[in-house]
N, C-alpha and C positions, 0 to 999 in steps of 0.2 A: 654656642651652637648645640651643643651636646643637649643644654637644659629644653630649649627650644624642641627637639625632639622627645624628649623626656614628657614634657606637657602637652603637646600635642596625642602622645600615648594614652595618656594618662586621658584628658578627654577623649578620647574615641572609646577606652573603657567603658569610664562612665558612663558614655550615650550607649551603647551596646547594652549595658545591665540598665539601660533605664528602658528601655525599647524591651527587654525580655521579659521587666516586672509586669510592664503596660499589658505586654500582650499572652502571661499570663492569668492575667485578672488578679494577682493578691494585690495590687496598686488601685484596682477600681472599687468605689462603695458603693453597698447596696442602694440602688436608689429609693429616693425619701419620697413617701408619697406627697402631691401636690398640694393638699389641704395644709400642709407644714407651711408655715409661714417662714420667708428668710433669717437664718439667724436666729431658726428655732430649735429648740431642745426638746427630745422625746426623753422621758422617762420611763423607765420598764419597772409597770409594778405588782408583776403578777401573771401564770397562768389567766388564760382568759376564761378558762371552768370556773376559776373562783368568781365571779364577776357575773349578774345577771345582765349588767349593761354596762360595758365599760365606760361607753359616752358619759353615762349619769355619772357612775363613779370619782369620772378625772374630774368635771364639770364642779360637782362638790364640795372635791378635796384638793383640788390641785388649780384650775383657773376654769372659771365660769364661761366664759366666753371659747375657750379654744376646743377644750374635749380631750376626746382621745380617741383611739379605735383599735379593733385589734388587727396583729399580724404574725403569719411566721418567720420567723429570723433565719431557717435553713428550710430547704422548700422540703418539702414532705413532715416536717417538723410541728410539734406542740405551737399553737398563735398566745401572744403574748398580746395584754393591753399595754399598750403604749401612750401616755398620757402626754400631751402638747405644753409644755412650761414655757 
């Protein structure tokens, strides 16, 4: 009986700090722009000052086909190319 209480506790915890992560946002990620294919991988390979195109750049270096684009990572923040692997 005891234990049965004990875990009962013990989840309601849980769901409480999972509900407070949620709806703090450190549980949500940034969301991924759409051109990202599923079970795709961005690469950050740079300042996008360095970069006169980062499209061409990823496109060259890293997969022909996918690109890349630039973005900021904290809003009001330096944009980073972000290459598509």
């Amino acid at each position: 009986m005891a234990s049965t209480n004990f875990a009962r506790c013990c989840f309601v915890g849980i769901l409480c700090i999972s509900v407070l992560l949620l709806s703090s946002g450190h549980a949500v990620v940034d969301e991924i722009p759409a051109e990202v294919p599923a079970g795709g991988t961005l690469l950050n390979v740079g300042s996008c000052s360095k970069f006169a195109d980062c499209n061409k750049y990823c496109q060259e270096n890293y997969s022909r086909i996918l690109g890349g684009f630039c973005k900021e990572l904290s809003p009001g923040g330096e944009s980073f190319c972000l290459c598509k692997v």
